[in-house]
C-alpha positions as CSV (number, residue, x, y, z in Angstrom):
1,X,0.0,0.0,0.0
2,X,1.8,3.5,-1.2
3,X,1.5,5.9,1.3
4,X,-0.8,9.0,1.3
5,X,0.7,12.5,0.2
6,X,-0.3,15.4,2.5
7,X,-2.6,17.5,1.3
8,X,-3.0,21.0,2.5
9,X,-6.3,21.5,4.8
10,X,-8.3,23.4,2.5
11,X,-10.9,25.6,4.4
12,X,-14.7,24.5,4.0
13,X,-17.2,27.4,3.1
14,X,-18.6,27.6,6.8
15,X,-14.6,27.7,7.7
16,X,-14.3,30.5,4.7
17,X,-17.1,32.5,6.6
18,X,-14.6,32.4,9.9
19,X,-11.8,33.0,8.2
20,X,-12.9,36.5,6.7
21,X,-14.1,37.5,10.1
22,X,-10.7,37.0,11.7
23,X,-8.6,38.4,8.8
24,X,-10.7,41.6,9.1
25,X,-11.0,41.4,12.8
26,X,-8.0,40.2,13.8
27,X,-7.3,37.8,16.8
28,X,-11.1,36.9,18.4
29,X,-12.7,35.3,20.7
30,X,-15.6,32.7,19.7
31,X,-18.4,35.5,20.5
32,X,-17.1,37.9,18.6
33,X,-16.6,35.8,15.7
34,X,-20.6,34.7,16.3
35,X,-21.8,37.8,16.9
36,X,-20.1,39.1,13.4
37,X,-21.3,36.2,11.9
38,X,-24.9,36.6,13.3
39,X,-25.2,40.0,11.2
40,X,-25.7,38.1,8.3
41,X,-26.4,33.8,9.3
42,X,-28.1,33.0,11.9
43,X,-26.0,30.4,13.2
44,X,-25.7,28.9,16.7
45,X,-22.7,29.7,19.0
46,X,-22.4,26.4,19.5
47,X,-22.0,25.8,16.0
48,X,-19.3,28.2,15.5
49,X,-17.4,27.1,18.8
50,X,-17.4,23.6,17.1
51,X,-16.1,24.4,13.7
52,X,-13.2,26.4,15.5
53,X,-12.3,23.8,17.4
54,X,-12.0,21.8,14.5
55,X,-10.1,24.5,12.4
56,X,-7.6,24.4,15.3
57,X,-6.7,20.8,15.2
58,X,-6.7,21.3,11.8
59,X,-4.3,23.4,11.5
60,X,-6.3,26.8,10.3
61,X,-6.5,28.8,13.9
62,X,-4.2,29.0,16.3
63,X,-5.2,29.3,19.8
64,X,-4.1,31.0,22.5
65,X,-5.7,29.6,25.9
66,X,-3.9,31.7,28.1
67,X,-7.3,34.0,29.4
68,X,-10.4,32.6,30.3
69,X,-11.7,33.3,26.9
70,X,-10.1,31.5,24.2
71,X,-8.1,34.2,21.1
72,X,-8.2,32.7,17.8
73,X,-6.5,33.7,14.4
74,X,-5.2,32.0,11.1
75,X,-2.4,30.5,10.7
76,X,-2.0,31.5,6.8
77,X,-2.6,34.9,5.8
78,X,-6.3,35.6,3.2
79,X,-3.8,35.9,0.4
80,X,-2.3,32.5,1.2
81,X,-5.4,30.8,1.2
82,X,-6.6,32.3,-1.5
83,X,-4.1,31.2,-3.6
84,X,-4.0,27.7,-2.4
85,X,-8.1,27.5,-3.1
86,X,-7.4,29.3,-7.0
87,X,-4.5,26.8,-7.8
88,X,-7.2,23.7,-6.6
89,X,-9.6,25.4,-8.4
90,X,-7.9,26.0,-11.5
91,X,-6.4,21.8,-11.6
92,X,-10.1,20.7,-10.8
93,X,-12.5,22.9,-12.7
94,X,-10.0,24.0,-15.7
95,X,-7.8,21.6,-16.1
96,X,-5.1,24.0,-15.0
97,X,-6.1,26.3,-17.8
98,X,-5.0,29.6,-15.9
99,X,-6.6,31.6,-19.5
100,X,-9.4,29.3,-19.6
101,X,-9.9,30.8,-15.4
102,X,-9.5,34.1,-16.4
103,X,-12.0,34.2,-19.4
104,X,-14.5,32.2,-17.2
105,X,-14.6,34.7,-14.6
106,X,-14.5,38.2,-16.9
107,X,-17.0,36.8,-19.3
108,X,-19.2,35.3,-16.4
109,X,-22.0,38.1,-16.8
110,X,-20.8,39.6,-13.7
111,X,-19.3,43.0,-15.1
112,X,-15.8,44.2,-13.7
113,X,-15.7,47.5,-12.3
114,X,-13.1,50.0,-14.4
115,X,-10.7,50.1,-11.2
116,X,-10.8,46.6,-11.1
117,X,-9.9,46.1,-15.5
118,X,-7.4,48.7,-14.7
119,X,-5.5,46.7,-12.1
120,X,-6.0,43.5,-14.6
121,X,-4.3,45.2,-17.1
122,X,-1.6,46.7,-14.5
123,X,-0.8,43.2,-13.6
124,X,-0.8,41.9,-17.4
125,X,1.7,44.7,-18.2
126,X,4.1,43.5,-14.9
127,X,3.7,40.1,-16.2
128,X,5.0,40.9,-19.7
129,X,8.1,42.6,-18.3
130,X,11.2,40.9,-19.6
């Protein structure tokens, strides 16, 4: 039996959800994360306790356990993560196809703003830099 390669711990989309609140926040406690959460999914504090927990062993959060309340934040920054989810995205759904990515997502009927074409083409003109 070959043994298993290790695969990054790729963040769920309730994980996603915590994620964004601590990279915005910073390092929080369960209830805060809840109660930013709750602006927008009602979701139980339990709930979010739980997946934290489970981020933690996973290797997501860290914890510091030092105060009575529990301080979590990531261990990989949002542009980290973010590239680690685009690179699985682009193998499963494209085929690795970075072009076929790109023209997915401009020509997905969701219009890009002119600042955001402008810093497409900003970065198109860094990448053909000799």
């Amino acid at each position: 039996m070959s043994p298993r390669r290790a695969r990054p711990n790729h963040p769920t989309d309730a994980e996603l959800e915590i994620l964004n609140v601590l990279w915005k926040r910073g390092p929080s406690t369960v209830g805060d994360v809840h109660a930013k959460i709750l602006e927008h999914n009602h979701v139980g504090y339990t709930t979010v306790l739980k997946l934290m927990q489970i981020m933690h062993a996973k290797g997501l959060l860290e914890r510091d356990d030092s105060a009575r309340a529990h301080v979590y934040q990531p261990t990989a920054s949002r542009e980290h993560t973010q590239r680690q989810l685009l690179s699985k995205l682009t193998q499963r759904a494209f085929g690795g196809s970075v072009a076929d990515l790109v023209l997915q997502a401009l020509g997905s009927g969701r219009h890009a703003s002119p600042t955001e074409l402008a810093r497409i083409r900003q970065l198109i003109d860094e990448l053909e830099k000799p």
